[in-house]
C-alpha positions in Angstrom: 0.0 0.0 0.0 1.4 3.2 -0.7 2.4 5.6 1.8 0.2 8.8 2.4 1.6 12.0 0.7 1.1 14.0 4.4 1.6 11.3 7.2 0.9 12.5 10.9 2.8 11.4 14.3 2.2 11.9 17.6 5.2 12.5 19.2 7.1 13.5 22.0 10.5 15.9 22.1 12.5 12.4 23.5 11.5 10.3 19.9 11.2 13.8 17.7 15.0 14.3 18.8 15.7 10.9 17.8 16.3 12.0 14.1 18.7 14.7 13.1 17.0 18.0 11.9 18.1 20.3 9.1 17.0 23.6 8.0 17.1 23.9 4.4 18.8 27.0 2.4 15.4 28.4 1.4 14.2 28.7 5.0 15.1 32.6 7.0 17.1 32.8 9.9 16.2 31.9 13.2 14.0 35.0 14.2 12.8 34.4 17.6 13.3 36.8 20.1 13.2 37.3 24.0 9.3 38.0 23.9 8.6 34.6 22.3 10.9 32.3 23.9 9.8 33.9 27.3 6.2 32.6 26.3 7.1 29.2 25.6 9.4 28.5 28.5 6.1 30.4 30.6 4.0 27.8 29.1 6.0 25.1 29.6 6.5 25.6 33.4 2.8 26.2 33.7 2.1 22.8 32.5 4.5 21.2 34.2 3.6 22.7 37.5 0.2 21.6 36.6 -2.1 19.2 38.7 -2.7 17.6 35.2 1.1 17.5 34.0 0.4 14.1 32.6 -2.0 15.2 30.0 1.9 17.0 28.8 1.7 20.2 26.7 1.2 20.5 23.2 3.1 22.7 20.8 1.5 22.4 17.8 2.0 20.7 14.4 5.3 20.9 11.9 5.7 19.2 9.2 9.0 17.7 8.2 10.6 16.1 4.7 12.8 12.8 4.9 15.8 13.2 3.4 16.6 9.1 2.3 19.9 9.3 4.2 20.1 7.9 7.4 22.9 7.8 9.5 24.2 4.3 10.5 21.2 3.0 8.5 19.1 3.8 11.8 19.3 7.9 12.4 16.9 9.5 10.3 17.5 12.6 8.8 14.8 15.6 8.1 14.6 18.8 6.4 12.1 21.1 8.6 9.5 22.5 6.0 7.3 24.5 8.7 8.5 25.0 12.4 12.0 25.4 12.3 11.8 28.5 15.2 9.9 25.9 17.6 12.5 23.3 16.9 15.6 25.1 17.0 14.1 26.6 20.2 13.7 23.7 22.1 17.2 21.8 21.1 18.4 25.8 23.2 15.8 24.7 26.1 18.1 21.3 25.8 20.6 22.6 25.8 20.4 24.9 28.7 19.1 21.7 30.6 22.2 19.5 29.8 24.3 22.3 31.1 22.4 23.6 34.1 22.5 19.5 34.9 25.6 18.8 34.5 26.1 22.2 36.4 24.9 21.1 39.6 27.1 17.7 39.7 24.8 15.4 38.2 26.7 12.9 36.3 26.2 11.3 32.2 25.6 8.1 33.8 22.4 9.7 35.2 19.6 8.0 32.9 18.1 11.3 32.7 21.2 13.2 31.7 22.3 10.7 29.7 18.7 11.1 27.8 19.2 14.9 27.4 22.6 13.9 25.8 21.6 11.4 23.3 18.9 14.2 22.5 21.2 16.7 21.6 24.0 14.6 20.1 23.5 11.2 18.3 25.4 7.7 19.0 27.5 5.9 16.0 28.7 2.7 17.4 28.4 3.2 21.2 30.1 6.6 20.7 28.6 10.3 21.1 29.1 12.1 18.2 29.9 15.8 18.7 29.3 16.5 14.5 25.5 14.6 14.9 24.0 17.7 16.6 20.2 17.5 16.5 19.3 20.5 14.4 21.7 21.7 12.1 21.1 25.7 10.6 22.0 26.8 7.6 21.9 30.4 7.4 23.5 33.3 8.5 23.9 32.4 11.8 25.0 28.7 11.4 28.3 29.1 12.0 27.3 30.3 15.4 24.9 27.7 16.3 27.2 25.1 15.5 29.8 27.0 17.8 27.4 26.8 20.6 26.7 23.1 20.3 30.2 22.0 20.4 31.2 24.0 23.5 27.9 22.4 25.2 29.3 19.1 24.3 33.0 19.8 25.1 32.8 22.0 28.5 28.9 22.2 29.3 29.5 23.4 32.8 31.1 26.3 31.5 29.0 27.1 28.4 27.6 30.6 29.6 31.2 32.0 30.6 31.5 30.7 26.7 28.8 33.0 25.7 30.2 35.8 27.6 33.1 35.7 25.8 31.6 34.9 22.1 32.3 37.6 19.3 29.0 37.6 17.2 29.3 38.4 13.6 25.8 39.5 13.5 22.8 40.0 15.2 21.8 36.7 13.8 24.3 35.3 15.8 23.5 37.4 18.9 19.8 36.5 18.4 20.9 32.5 19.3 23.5 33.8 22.1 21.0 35.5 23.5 18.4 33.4 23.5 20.5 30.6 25.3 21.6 32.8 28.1 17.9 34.3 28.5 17.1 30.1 28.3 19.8 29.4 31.2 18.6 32.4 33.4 14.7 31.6 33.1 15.4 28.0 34.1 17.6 29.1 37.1 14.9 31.4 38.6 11.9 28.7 37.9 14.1 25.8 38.4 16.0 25.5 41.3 19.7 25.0 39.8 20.9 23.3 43.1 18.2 21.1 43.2 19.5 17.8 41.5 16.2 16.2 41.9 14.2 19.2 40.6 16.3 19.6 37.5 16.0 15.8 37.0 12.0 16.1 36.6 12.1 19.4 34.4 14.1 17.5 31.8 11.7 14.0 32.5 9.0 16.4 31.4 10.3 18.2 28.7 11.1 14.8 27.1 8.7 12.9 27.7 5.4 15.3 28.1 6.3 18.3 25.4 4.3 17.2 22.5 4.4 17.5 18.5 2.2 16.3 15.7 5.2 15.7 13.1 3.2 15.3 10.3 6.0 13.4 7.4 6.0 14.7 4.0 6.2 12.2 1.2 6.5 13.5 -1.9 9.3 14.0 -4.3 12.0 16.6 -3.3 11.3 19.4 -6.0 7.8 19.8 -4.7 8.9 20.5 -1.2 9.4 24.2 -2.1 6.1 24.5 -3.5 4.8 23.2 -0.2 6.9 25.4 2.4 5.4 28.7 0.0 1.9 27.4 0.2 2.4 27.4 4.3 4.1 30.9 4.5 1.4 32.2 2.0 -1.1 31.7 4.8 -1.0 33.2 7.9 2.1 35.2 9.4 4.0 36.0 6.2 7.5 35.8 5.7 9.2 38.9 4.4 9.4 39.4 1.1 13.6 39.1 1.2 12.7 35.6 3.0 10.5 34.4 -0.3 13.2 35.6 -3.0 15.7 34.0 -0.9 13.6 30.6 -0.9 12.7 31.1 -4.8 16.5 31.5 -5.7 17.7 29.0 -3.6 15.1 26.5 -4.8 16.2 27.0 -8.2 19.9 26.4 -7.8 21.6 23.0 -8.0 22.8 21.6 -4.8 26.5 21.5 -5.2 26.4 25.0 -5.1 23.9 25.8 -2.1 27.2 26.0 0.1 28.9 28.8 -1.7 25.9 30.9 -2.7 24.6 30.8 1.2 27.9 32.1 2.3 27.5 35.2 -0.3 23.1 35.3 1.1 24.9 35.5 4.3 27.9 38.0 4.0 25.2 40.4 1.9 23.2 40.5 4.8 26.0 41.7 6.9 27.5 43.9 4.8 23.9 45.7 4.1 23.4 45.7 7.6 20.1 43.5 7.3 19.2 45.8 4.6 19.5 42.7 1.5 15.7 43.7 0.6 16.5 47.5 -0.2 19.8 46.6 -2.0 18.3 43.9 -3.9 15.2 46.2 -5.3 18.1 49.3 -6.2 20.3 46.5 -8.2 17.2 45.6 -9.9 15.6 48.8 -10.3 19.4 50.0 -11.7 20.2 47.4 -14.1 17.1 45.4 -15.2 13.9 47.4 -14.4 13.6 50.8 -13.3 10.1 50.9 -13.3 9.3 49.0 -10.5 7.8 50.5 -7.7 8.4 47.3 -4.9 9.8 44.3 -5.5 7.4 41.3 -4.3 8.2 37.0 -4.9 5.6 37.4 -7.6 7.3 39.9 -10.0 10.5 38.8 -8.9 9.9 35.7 -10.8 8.9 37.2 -13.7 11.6 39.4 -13.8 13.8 36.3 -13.4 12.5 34.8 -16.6 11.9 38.0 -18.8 14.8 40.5 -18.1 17.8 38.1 -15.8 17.9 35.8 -18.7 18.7 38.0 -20.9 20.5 39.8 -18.9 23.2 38.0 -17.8 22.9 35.9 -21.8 22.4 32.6 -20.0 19.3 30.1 -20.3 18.8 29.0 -16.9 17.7 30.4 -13.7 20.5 28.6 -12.2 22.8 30.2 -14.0 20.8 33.6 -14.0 20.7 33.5 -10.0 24.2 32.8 -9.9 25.5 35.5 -11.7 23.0 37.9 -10.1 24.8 36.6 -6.7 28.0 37.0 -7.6 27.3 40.3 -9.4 25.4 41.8 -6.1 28.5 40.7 -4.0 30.7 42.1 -6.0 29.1 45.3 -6.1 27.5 45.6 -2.7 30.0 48.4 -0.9 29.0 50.8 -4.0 25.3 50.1 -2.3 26.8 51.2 1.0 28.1 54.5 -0.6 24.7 55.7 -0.7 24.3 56.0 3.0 28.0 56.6 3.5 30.0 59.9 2.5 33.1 59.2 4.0 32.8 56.4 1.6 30.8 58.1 -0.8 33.9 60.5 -1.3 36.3 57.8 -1.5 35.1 57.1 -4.7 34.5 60.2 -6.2 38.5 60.8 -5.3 39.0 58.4 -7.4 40.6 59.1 -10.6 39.1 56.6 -12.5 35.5 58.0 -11.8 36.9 61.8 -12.5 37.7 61.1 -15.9 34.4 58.9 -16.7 31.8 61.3 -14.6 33.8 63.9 -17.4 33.8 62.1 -20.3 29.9 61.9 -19.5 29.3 65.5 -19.0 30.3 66.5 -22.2 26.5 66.6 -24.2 27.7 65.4 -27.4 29.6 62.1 -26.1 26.7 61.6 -23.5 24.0 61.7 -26.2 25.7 58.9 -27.7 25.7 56.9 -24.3 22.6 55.8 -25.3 23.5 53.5 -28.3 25.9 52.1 -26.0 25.1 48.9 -23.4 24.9 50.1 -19.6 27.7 46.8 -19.3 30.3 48.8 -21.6 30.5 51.4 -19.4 29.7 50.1 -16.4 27.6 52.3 -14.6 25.6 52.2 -11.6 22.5 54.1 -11.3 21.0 54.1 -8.0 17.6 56.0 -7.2 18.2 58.0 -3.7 14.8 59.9 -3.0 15.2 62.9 -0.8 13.5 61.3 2.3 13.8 64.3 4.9 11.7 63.1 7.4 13.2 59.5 7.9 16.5 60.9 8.2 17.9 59.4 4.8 21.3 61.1 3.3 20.9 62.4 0.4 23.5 63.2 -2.0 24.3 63.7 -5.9 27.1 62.8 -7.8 27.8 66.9 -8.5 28.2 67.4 -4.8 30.6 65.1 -4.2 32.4 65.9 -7.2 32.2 69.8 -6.1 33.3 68.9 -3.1 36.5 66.5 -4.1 37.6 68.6 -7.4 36.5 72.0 -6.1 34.4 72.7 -9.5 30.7 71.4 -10.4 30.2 69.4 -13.1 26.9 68.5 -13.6 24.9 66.5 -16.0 22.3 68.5 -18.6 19.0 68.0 -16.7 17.6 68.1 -19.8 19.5 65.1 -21.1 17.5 61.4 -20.9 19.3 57.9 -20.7 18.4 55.0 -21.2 19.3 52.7 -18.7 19.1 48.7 -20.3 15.2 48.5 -19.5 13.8 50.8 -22.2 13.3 53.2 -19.8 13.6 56.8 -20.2 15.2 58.5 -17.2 16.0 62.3 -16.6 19.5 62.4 -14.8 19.4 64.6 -12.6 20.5 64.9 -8.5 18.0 62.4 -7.5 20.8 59.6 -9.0 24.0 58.8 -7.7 26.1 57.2 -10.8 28.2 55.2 -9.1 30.8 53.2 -11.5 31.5 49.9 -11.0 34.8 49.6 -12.8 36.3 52.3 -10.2 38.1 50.3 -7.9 37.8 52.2 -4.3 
């Protein structure tokens, strides 16, 4: 008989915790903050300080994908498709359990402890195996996460003087550092930590009364993306950054998922968790000026009608790629447009002098427009003069005024077109930035 496409099981965090857990590319960051963990641990005491603990506490549904690759030929392994912050959450709570444990002086040969343990870190041939962490991220913040886990497994009695000392990259990473040592405090206050026996029956509940409904995905891998954007189009949204990252990510082959999540990653820290804005002023500058917002639903046309062609390739693999690579390449001219120290460290530049010059004269700039955008590589971004939120605003003139000590300044008059077919007044709403000026 053939197995159900959406299979349901009851289970509790001790045989959800037997398998390993991954969270696929396309997913976003862990996002949880204070506010929501402080609700779930809240919950969580309240039922187990209940009258009717037994009846456990339920924490909803998530639905999980199985990957076909087990470890040993007995560990399963799953991708999360939806509930990813509940499960990353509690393998934290875990955490802070194992550590506040072994803490107090309770030894691995407790059966209790030793059942926290073989949650959080699986068993190949009679051996703990410090790599086989229960939930493995794979975003931004992985690095991090995985940091965490092997100084809980190495030296959990110290893990929060670990924390203390733990230089974050990014708030990503700060979100999980924070959220353990938030974890560890909560479970001090509520949970007596000298208390061996107390300790012992927080962690018998959390394993064995903290209930799921995994319900098992089985369908073939290239519709698990389709599913994952059904869930997030109902309900809480993700942001629209979080959908484009998922779409892309989706659409690229596997082998190169490692590479191309570094460059998500590194994009997001070097636009200050502003990927979103940069992405819709790269597209707005070199494919589609026209565009007033960037949602997952144009983006995929634009995808198909203008990256294609863009980038001369007939894939969205390849197309997704090159966009990547093209965004990281050019991401600190983004940052010039909130920056004029480093705004002006262009400009200096001789290079852009000469070009910015070249282009000012009306009778070579006219002819800019026969000419590909690519040939002389230019970088148009919008800047709106946004008073009221505080936004810089400055033109390419100023600067120029300000680093040759004469204004040169574009013909208002004079209309461009920028790759997309659309006409565009230059004027001081546009920062031409030039990507062939090295800074």
């Amino acid at each position: 008989m053939s197995r159900k496409i959406l299979e349901p099981h009851m289970w509790n965090l001790e045989n959800l915790f037997k398998a390993i857990y991954y969270v696929p590319v396309y997913q976003r960051p862990y996002s949880w903050d204070k506010e929501q963990v402080e609700v779930l641990l809240k919950d969580i005491y309240e039922a187990y300080k209940s009258d009717e603990r037994e009846d456990g506490y339920y924490t909803g549904n998530i639905i999980i994908y199985d990957k076909n690759d087990k470890v040993n030929g007995t560990i399963l392994k799953y991708d999360i498709i939806d509930g990813q912050q509940r499960i990353t959450t509690f393998s934290l709570i875990l955490l802070a359990v194992y550590s506040i444990a072994r803490n107090a002086g309770i030894p691995e040969t407790d059966l209790t402890v030793n059942a926290v343990k073989s949650s959080l870190w699986k068993i190949v041939n009679r051996e703990y195996k410090k790599e086989l962490c229960v939930v493995s991220l794979n975003s931004i913040e992985k690095k991090c996460f995985s940091d965490l886990f092997n100084a809980g497994y190495d030296n959990p009695e110290k893990l929060l003087d670990y924390c203390g000392r733990y230089q974050c990259a990014s708030k990503f990473d700060q979100r999980i550092i924070s959220n353990f040592v938030f974890i560890c405090q909560s479970l001090r206050e509520n949970v007596t930590d000298t208390n061996k026996t107390e300790i012992l029956d927080y962690a018998d509940f959390i394993l064995q009364y903290v209930q799921f409904i995994a319900i098992e995905a089985n369908c073939k891998e290239n519709k698990v993306f389709s599913m994952f954007e059904s869930i997030n189009s109902k309900g809480k949204k993700l942001e629209q950054i979080d959908l484009i990252k998922s779409y892309i990510f989706s659409k690229l082959d596997e082998a190169s998922y490692a590479v191309y999540l570094d460059k998500w990653g590194e994009l997001i820290t070097k636009t200050n968790d502003n990927l979103y804005d940069y992405l819709y002023n790269f597209i707005k500058a070199f494919l589609c000026f026209y565009r007033q917002s960037i949602t997952i639903e144009n983006f995929k046309t634009i995808s198909i009608r203008d990256l294609l062609p863009y980038y001369k390739v007939h894939s969205e693999n390849e197309a997704f790629k090159r966009l990547l690579d093209d965004m990281y390449e050019k991401v600190e001219f983004y940052n010039m447009l909130s920056s004029t120290e480093k705004a002006y460290s262009l400009v200096k530049n001789n290079k852009f002098r000469f070009i910015y010059s070249i282009l000012y004269k009306p009778c070579i700039f006219k002819a800019y427009r026969l000419l590909n955008v690519q040939t002389l590589c230019i970088f148009p971004c919008f800047c709106p003069y946004e008073p009221k939120q505080g936004k810089i605003l400055f033109s390419a003139d100023y600067l120029i005024q300000q680093s040759c000590g004469s204004t040169l300044r574009f013909p208002c008059s004079v209309s461009v077109n920028v790759h997309c077919g659309t006409d565009i007044s230059v004027s001081e709403k546009f920062l031409h930035i030039f990507r062939c000026c090295t800074v």
